[in-house]
N, C-alpha and C positions, 0 to 999 in steps of 0.2 A: 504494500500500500504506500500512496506516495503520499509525503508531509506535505500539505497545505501551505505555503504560508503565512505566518502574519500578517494581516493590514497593518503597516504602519498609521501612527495618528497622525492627524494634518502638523500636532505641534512636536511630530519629529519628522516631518517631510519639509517645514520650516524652520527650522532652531534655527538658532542664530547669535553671535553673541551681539552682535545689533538689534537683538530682541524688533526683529520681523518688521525696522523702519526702516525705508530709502531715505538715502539724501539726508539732509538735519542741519543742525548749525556747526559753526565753524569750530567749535568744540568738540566733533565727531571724530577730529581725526587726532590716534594719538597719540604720543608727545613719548620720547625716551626719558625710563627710570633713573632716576642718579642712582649712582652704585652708593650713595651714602647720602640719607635726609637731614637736613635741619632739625633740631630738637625744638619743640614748641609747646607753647602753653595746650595744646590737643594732641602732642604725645604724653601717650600713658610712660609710667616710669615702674621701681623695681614694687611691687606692692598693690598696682591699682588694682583696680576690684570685677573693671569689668574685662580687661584680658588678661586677668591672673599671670602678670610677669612676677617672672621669679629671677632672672639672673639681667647680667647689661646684654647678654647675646641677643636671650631673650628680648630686653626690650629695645637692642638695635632691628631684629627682625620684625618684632611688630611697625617699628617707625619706616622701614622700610617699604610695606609692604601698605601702608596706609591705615592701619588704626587708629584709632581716636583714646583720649583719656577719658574715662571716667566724669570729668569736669566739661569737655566740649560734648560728649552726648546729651551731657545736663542743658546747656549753653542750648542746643540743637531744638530740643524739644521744647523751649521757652522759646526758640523762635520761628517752628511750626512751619519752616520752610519758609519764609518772609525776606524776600529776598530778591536780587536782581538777575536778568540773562546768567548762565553760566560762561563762564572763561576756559578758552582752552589753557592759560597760563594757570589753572585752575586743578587740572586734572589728576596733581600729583599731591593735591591737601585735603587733609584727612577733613575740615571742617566744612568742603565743599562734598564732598560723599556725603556726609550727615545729611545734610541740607538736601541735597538730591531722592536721600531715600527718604525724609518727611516730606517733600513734592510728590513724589510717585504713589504715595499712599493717600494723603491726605487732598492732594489739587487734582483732577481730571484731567482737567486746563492745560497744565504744563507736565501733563506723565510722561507724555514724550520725551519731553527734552530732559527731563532727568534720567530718563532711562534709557536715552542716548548717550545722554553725560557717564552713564554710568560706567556703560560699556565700552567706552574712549577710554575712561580710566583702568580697567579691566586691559585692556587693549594696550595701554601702557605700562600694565606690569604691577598694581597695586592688588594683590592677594583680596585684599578687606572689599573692593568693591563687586568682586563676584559674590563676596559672602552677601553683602547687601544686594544685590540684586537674586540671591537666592530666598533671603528674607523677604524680600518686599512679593516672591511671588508668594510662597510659603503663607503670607497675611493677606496679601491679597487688595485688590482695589474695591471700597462697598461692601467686601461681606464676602468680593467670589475668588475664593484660595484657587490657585493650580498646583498642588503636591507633587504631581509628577516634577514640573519643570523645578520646581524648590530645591526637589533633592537632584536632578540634574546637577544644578548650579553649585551645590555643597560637594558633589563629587568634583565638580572640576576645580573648587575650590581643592580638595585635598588635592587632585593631580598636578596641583602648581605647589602644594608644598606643606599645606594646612594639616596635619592627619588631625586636627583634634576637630576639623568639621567631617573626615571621616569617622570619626568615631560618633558624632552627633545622627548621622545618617546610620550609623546604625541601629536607632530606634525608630527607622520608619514603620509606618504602618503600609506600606504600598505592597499590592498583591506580586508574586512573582514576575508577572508578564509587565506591571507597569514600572517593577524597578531595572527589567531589562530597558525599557523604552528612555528609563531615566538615563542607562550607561551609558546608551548610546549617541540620547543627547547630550550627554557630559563629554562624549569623544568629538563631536561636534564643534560644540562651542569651544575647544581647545584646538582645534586644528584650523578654525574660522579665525579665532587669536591671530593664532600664528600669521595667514593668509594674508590680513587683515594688514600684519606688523609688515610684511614682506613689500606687501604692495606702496606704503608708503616709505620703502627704506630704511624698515629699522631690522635689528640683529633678534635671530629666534630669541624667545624667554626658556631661561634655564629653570631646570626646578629650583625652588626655594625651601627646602626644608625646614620648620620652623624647631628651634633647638628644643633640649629637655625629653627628645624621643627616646635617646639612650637611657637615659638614666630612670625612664618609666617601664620600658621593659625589665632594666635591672630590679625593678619596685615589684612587678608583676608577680616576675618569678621568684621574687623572695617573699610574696604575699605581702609588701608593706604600701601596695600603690594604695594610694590617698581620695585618690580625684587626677581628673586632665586639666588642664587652660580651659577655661568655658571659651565657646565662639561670640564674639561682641555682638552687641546689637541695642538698639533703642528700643523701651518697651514702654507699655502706659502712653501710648497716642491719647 
């Protein structure tokens, strides 16, 4: 007997890390990572709460990679996305992600453009903005969640470097056939990355490991692991 196959869903016959818009603002296209960010009042440091850094590696890769502190989510959510066009000189600050994923959720109006914004920064190599654009599907615009593409988004979050958003997906609830549809969108949106980088002249993105892996495994199997890094996020809209 011969295996059927799957219908693919229309939102894996589309994925995209352009999240399914042509064209956009001049913010679209995007910009090379420095191999080293500025420390700022929206980088987290050794302690904060909400990317549970524990060492400086740690919190050079979070700054890296675009997280925010504890204090700019705060800052983020008091300003409910209020705020002007996005800048492509923009797309490497962690308090412009913020802002974008309060647009995307909370404004109609301007979803596009943040979730254009989003994916420039994603496109430029910021780890944190696939995680929010994994969240923002995951919650949803109105009330209507897309779970598949959420955990898409958290898996390619970890295949750039994240494992503690793989290990967050690993409490989906998604049926076997819809976490296939999710990998595949996750292989997607990572090789449309790439395309994406290629086309405008920039050098592939290397993975980014985020540190402290070693030494969880060493935890694991001695039975002393504790807890992972929680994955960031803004909550209380």
């Amino acid at each position: 007997m011969r295996n059927t196959p799957l219908p693919l869903p229309t939102a894996l016959k589309k994925a995209s890390i352009a999240v399914e818009v042509d064209g956009g603002p001049a913010a679209a296209a995007p910009v090379e990572r420095r191999s080293s960010s500025p420390v700022s009042r929206a980088s987290p440091r050794i302690g904060d709460a909400l990317s549970g850094a524990k060492t400086d590696a740690d919190v050079a890769w979070l700054v890296r990679n675009g997280y925010p502190s504890t204090e700019a989510a705060g800052d983020a959510l008091l300003r409910r996305g209020a705020r002007g066009p996005f800048d492509r000189n923009e797309l490497l600050d962690a308090a412009a992600i913020l802002d974008a994923e309060q647009l995307a959720l909370l404004d109609s109006a301007r979803r596009r453009d943040a979730m254009e914004f989003l994916a420039a920064s994603a496109q430029s190599g910021f780890i944190y903005a696939l995680e929010t654009i994994a969240r923002t599907h995951g919650e949803g615009v109105n009330g209507v969640a897309d779970p598949v593409r959420a955990s898409a988004y958290r898996k390619a979050d970890e295949m750039r470097g994240s494992w503690p958003a793989g290990l967050a997906n690993g409490r989906s609830q998604l049926t076997p056939q819809k976490e296939m549809y999710a990998t595949l969108i996750a292989h997607q949106v990572i090789a449309n990355i790439e395309r994406d980088r290629q086309k405008y002249g920039l050098p592939p993105l290397d993975i980014d490991t985020r540190p402290g892996l070693d030494d969880l495994m060493t935890d694991i199997g001695t039975g002393a692991a504790a807890g992972v890094p929680a994955t960031s996020g803004i909550h209380g809209r």
